[in-house]
C-alpha positions in Angstrom: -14.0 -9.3 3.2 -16.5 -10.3 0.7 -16.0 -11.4 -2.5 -19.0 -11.1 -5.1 -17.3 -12.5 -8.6 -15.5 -15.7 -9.4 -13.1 -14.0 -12.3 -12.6 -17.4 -14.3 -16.7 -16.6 -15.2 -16.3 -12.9 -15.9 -16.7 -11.0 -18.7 -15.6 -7.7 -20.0 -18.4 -5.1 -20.4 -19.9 -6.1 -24.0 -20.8 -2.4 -24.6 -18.3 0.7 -25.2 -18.4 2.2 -22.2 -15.2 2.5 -20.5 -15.1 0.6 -17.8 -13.0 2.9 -15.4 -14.6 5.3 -13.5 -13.2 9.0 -12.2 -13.4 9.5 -8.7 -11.5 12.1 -6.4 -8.1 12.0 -4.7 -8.4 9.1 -1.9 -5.8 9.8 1.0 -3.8 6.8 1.7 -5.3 5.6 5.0 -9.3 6.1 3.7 -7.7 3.8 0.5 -6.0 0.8 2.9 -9.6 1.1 4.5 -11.2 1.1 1.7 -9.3 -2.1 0.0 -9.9 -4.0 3.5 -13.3 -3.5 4.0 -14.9 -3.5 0.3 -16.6 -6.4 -1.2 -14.9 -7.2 -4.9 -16.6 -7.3 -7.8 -14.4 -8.3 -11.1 -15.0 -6.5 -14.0 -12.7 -8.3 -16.4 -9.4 -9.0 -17.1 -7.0 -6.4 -17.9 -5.5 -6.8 -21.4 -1.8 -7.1 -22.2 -0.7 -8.6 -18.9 1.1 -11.4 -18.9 -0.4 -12.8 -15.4 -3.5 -12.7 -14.7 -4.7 -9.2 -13.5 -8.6 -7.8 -12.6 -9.9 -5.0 -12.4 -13.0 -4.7 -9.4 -15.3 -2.1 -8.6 -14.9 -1.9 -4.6 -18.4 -2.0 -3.4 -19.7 -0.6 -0.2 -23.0 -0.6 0.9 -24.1 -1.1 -2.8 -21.6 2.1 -3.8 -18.5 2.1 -5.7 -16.2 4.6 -4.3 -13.1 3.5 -6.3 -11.8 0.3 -8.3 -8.7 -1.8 -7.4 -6.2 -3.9 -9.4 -6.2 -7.8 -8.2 -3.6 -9.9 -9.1 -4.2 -13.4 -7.4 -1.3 -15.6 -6.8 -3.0 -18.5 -8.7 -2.9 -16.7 -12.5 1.1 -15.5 -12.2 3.1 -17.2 -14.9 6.3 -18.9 -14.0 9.8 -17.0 -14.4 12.4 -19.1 -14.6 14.6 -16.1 -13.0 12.3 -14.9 -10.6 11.0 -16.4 -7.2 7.5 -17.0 -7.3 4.5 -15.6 -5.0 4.7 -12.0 -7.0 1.7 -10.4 -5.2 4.2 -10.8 -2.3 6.3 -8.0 -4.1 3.4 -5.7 -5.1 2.9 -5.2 -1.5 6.1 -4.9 -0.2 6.8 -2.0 -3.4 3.9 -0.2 -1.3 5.7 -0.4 2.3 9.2 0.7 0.7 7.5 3.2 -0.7 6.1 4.8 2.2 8.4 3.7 4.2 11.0 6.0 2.3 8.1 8.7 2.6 7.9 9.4 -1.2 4.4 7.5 -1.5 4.5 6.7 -5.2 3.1 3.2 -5.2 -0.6 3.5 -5.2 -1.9 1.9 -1.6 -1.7 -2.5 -2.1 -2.7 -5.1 0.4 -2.6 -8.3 0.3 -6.4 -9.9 0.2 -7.8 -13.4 -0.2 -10.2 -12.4 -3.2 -12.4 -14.4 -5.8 -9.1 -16.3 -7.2 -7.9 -16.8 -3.7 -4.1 -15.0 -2.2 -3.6 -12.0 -3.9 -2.8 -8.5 -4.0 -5.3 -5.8 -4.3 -3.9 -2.2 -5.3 -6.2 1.0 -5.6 -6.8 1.6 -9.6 -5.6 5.2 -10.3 -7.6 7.2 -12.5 -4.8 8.1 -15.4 -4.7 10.0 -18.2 -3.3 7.1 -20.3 -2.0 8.7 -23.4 1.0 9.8 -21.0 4.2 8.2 -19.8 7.6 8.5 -18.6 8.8 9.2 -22.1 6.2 12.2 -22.9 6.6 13.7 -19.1 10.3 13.0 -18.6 10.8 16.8 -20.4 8.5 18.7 -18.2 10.8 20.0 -14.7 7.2 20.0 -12.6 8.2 16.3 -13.0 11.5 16.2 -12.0 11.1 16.1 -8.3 9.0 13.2 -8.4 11.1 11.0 -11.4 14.3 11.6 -9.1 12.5 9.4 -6.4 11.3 7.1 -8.7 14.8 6.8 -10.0 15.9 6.1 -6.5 13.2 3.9 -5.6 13.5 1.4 -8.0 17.4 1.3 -7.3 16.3 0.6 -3.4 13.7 -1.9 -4.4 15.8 -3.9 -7.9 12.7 -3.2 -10.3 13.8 -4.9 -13.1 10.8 -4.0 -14.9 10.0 -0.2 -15.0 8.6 0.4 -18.1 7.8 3.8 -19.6 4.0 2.9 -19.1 4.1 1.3 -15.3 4.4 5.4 -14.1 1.0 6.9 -14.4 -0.2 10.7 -14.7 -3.1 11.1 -12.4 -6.1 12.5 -14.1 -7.1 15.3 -11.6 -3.6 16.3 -9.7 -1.0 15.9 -11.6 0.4 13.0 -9.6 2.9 10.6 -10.1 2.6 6.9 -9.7 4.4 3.6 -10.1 2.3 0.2 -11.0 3.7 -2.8 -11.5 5.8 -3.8 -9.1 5.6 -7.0 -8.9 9.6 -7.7 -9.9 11.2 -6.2 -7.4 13.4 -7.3 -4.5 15.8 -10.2 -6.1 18.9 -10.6 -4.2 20.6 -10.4 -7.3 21.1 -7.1 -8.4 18.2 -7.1 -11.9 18.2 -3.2 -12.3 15.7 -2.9 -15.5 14.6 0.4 -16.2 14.1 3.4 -18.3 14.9 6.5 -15.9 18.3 6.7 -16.7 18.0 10.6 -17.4 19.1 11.9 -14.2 22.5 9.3 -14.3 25.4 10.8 -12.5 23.4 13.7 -10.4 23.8 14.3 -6.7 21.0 13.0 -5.0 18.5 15.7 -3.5 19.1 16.8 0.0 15.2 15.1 0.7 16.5 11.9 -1.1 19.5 11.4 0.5 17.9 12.2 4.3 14.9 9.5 3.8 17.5 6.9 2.9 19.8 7.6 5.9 16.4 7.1 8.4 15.2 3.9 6.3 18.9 2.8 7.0 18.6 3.9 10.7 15.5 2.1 11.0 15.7 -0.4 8.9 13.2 -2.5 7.2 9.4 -1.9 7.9 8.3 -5.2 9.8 5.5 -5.4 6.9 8.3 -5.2 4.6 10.9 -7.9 6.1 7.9 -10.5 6.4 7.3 -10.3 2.5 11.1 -11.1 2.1 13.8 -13.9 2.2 16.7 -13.1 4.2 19.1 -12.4 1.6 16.0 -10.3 0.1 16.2 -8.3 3.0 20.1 -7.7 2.8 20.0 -6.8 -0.6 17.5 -4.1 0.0 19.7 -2.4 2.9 23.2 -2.8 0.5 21.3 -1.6 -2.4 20.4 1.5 0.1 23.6 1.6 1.4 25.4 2.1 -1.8 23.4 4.9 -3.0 23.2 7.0 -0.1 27.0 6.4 0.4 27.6 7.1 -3.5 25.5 9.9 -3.1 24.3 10.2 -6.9 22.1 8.5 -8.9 23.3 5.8 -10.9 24.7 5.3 -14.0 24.1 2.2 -16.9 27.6 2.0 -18.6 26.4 -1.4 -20.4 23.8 0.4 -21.9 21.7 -2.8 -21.3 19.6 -2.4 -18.4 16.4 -1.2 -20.2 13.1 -3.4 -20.0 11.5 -4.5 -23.1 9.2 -3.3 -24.4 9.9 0.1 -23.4 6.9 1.7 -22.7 
């Protein structure tokens, strides 16, 4: 892979055009292609994050078919209550994810780009003015926020924001960013889709967590993780397809903050 851009000399675009671009829907294997083979060129830094965070055009053969999210290794802050090496996480959110067969983690693989080790995750073309909080009382949604809600159980998000689940611009699509704290072997549940608490898990729910327990972890996925990572993930599984409902927040505490 090429790498055209050293980030720490980038700059954001000094005029007003936005700087993401619209592009169709990219099936998942054309994106992994697409993040492996492209050449990187940073645009600037994404504001509001609290690690450092890129977005690239991904160039090929002097076209941009699509941009990317990098998040090198080198710019993540410190968390006293968190293992480093978060890019780590960001891909292995990606392998759950379509390992469980719900595919709501836009495609990530792990690249060494302009800041060296990092993750690299397709940029989804959003309608940004939406979020969990303005969808969460449309049903069309429903469907898709029930996997959510069981995906980040599975993977210990302890960060899902309102904002970190996106509304494609041209489909109608769900999708979860920011995944990078997930997978602690303590149990960290942060979230705020707590509105389907106490339901039976759907029939298509419940099967994909029985095969991901029959099959256990993805070899992509165990490699990302410690040991005791790894046995977390399969209790945490465990426990909800044996519950066989979605869970429930009785403290009342495990929201993130901000919310949205």
């Amino acid at each position: 892979m090429s790498n055209t851009e050293d980030p720490d000399q980038s700059n954001d675009r000094e005029d007003d055009e936005s700087p993401f671009r619209s592009r169709p829907p990219l099936p998942t294997p054309a994106a992994l292609d697409l993040l492996a083979r492209a050449e990187i060129d940073v645009l600037g830094r994404m504001p509001y994050s609290s690690n450092a965070t890129f977005l690239v055009d991904l160039v090929v053969d002097g076209e941009v078919p699509a941009q990317a999210i990098y998040k090198p290794e080198r710019g993540e802050q410190p968390l006293w209550d968190f293992p480093g090496s978060l890019y780590m996480r960001e891909v292995g959110a990606f392998v759950l994810s379509e390992q469980l067969g719900w595919g709501h983690v836009p495609p990530t693989i792990e690249v060494d780009g302009p800041a060296g080790i990092g993750s690299l995750q397709l940029f989804i073309p959003a309608n940004f003015e939406e979020h969990y909080f303005t969808l969460v009382d449309d049903e069309r949604f429903h469907p898709a926020f029930r996997e959510i809600c069981a995906f980040d159980f599975v993977a210990n998000n302890t960060d899902r924001k309102a904002g970190h689940i996106l509304l494609a611009e041209d489909d109608d699509e769900l999708w979860c960013i920011d995944n990078s704290l997930c997978f602690h072997q303590e149990f960290k549940l942060r979230t705020v889709v707590w509105d389907f608490a106490g339901e039976q898990l759907p029939t298509h729910v419940s099967e994909s967590l029985e095969t991901f327990l029959d099959t256990g972890l993805d070899p992509a996925l165990s490699e990302l993780l410690t040991p005791f990572e790894r046995d977390a993930t399969l209790t945490r599984a465990r426990a909800l397809f044996q519950n066989d409902e979605f869970p429930s927040d009785p403290t009342g505490r495990r929201y993130p903050w901000p919310m949205v």
